[in-house]
C-alpha positions, 0 to 999 in steps of 0.5 A, a space after each residue: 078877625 076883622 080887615 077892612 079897607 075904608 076911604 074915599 078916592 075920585 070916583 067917589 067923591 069931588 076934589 072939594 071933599 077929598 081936600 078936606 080929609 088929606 092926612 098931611 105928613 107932619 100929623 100922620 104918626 098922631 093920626 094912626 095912633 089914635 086911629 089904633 086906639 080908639 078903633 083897637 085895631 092895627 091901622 094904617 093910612 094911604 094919602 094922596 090928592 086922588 084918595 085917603 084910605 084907612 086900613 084896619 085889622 083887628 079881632 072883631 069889636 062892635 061896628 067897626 065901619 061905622 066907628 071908622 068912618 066916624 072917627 075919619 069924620 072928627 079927625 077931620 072935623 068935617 061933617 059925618 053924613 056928609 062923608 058917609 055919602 063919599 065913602 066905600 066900606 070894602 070887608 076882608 076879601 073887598 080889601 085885599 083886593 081893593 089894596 092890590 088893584 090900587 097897587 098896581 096902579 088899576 084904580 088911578 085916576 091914570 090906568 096903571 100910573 106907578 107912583 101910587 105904589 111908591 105913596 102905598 109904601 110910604 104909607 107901609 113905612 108911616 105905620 110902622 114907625 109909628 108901632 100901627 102895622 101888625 102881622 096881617 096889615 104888614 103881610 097885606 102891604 107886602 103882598 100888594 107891592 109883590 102883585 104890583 111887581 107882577 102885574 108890571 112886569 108881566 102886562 103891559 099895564 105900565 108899558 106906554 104913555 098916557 099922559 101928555 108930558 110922558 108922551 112928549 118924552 118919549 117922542 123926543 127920545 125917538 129924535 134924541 135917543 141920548 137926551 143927556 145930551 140935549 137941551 130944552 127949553 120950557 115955554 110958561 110955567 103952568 101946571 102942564 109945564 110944571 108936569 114936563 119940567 118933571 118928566 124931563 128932568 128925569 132925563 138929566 138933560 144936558 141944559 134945561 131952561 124956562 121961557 115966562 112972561 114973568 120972570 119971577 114965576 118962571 124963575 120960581 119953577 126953574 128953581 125946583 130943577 136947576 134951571 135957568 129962566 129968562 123972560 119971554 121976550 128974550 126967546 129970540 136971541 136964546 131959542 137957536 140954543 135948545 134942541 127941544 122946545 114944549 110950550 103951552 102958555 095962555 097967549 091968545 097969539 102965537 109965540 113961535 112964529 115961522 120967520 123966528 124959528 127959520 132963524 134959529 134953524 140957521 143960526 144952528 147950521 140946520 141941526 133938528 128941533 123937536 118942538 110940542 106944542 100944548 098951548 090952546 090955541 097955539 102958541 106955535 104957528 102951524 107953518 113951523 112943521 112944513 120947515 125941513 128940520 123942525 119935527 113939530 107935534 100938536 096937542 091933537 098929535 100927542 091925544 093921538 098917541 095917549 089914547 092909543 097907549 090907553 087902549 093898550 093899557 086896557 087890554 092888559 087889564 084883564 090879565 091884571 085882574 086875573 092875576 090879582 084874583 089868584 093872589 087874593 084866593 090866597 092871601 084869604 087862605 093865609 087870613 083864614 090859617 091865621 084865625 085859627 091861631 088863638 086856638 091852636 095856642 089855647 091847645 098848646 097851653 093845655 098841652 103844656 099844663 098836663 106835662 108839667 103836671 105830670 113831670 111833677 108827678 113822675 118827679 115825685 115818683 122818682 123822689 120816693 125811689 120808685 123803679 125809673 121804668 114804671 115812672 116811664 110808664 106811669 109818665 107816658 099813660 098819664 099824658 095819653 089819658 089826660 090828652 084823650 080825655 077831653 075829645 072821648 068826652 065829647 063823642 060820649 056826650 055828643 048826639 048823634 048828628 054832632 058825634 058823626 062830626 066829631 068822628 070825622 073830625 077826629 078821624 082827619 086830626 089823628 089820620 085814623 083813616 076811615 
């Protein structure tokens, strides 16, 4: 039986490559059936913007990489070579492991992000609404999302902030611990914004709005959070309303000067603001942090914080990975129980061949009148000669070296002691 874990993520290829192999939703259910047909094989696919993975399990059939990554290739109908370069092959153990280390966020781009483990089970649930994950894929997922749990709530992996919008959510909680209760202003409508209006809406705060120089763009990102939006040019009159402010906007001058947040400091009858800037070069200027209720933190003050959260993901990573490695040893004892399976049936069907042979045979007997104690009789020797038969054959027929093995064989599976 073959497990194989195939794919590309943003150690090993540039965004460039990695665009160009994304599985989108709407396609995915088609994707994984040809997947399974073509590569006869249970199959399931994990897609993000950092990674595209394939797992597959079936019984061995031909070069199952090469006919992987080639089928990837054409679906994509990108150039073969080309992604071969960009892509990592992980066997059996590999994948197990592979599969647990990106669950529990230690393959991120973010050491120990959480929302791949949300995307893995999505992938979970894609195959198997599409009929692609079997007994051993299923079990493998499963066993991913429990590791994940166990290494988060047993480390420290996930513990702390690292990243910049996460960070400043967790600064403004220590000057508002009820952020429902707050308000915050959002000052430009990039990507980092985009990424803070995520976090802290996931606060529910009480107000939450968007300053842009653009009204429409600001009003398409407040839009996504029910917020509401305003032009830039009407910070003055609406600043002194929200007791957080993050900003980063592109502006070559700052926006927030000292004079315009001493007003809105009055107008608020000296209640605090927590103010971020992200902005580089500032949009706050530097003198807004000597104002006796402003707590003003900088991009540098924020890098501070990640990477001391960073460090402290890292030490939790050893004991991440020994956890892992415990659960890897036996999810493979699991895999190796498993192939032994079609044996262990192919014995139960011959098993079950000689009884009925034998029941027609004592049923007969019993037909004819013959006495019920000696069809018992003839019943139960017939079944141990017939089971005996095949294993005596063989230790008659063996040489020497193989009968030493049969014996020991033999001795272990009918607890004959030495």
């Amino acid at each position: 039986m073959t497990l194989l874990a195939l794919g590309l993520n943003h150690n090993s290829a540039p965004l460039a490559v990695r665009e160009r192999v994304v599985f989108h939703v709407e396609r995915l259910a088609d994707a994984l059936a040809e997947a399974k047909r073509r590569l006869g094989a249970e199959a399931a696919i994990v897609s993000t913007c950092n990674r595209t993975e394939l797992y597959l399990s079936g019984e061995e059939r031909g070069d199952r990489p090469a006919a992987a990554a080639a089928w990837l290739a054409a679906w994509h109908k990108v150039d073969a070579e080309e992604l071969r370069r960009h892509l990592y092959v992980l066997p059996r153990e590999q994948a197990v492991r592979h599969a647990f280390r990106v669950a529990s966020g230690l393959d991120s781009m973010v050491l120990g992000e959480p929302q791949i483990l949300g995307q893995m089970k999505d992938a979970a649930r894609a195959a198997e609404a599409a009929g692609t994950l079997g007994t051993v894929l299923g079990r493998l997922f499963q066993r991913s999302f429990s590791v994940a749990k166990e290494v988060r709530s047993t480390t420290a992996i996930g513990a702390a902030s690292v990243s910049m919008a996460a960070a400043a959510v967790r600064l403004a909680q220590r000057i508002f611990p009820a952020l429902r209760e707050r308000s915050v202003l959002l000052i430009g409508a990039g990507e980092m914004i985009e990424l803070c209006a995520t976090h802290f809406a996931a606060q529910s705060p009480a107000r939450l709005a968007v300053a842009n120089r653009t009204l429409a763009r600001g009003q398409v990102l407040a839009s996504r959070f029910r917020a509401h939006a305003f032009e830039l040019r009407e910070l003055g009159a609406h600043l002194q309303d929200y007791d957080i402010v993050i900003s980063c906007t592109a502006s070559s001058l700052p926006i927030l000067g000292k004079g315009l947040v001493e007003r809105a400091l009055k107008a608020r009858r000296r209640r605090p603001m927590f103010m971020v800037d992200l902005a580089l070069p500032r949009d706050i200027e530097p003198e807004v942090g000597e104002l006796e209720d402003v707590f003003l933190y900088t991009l540098d003050d924020l890098r501070g914080i990640v990477e001391a959260n960073l460090d402290s993901r890292r030490a939790a990573v050893v004991q991440a990975e020994a956890i892992i490695e415990t659960e890897v040893g036996q999810f493979m004892q699991w895999l190796r129980a498993r192939q032994a399976v079609p044996l262990i049936r192919r014995l139960r069907e011959e098993a079950e061949r000689v009884r009925r042979a034998e029941l027609e045979r004592a049923l007969r007997m019993l037909a004819r009148g013959d006495e019920p104690r000696r069809v018992l009789e003839a019943l139960s020797h017939g079944l141990a000669n017939k089971l005996m038969h095949p294993p005596t054959r063989a230790l008659h027929e063996a040489t020497e070296e193989e009968r030493r093995a049969f014996a020991e064989t033999l001795a272990r599976l009918f607890r004959l002691g030495s």
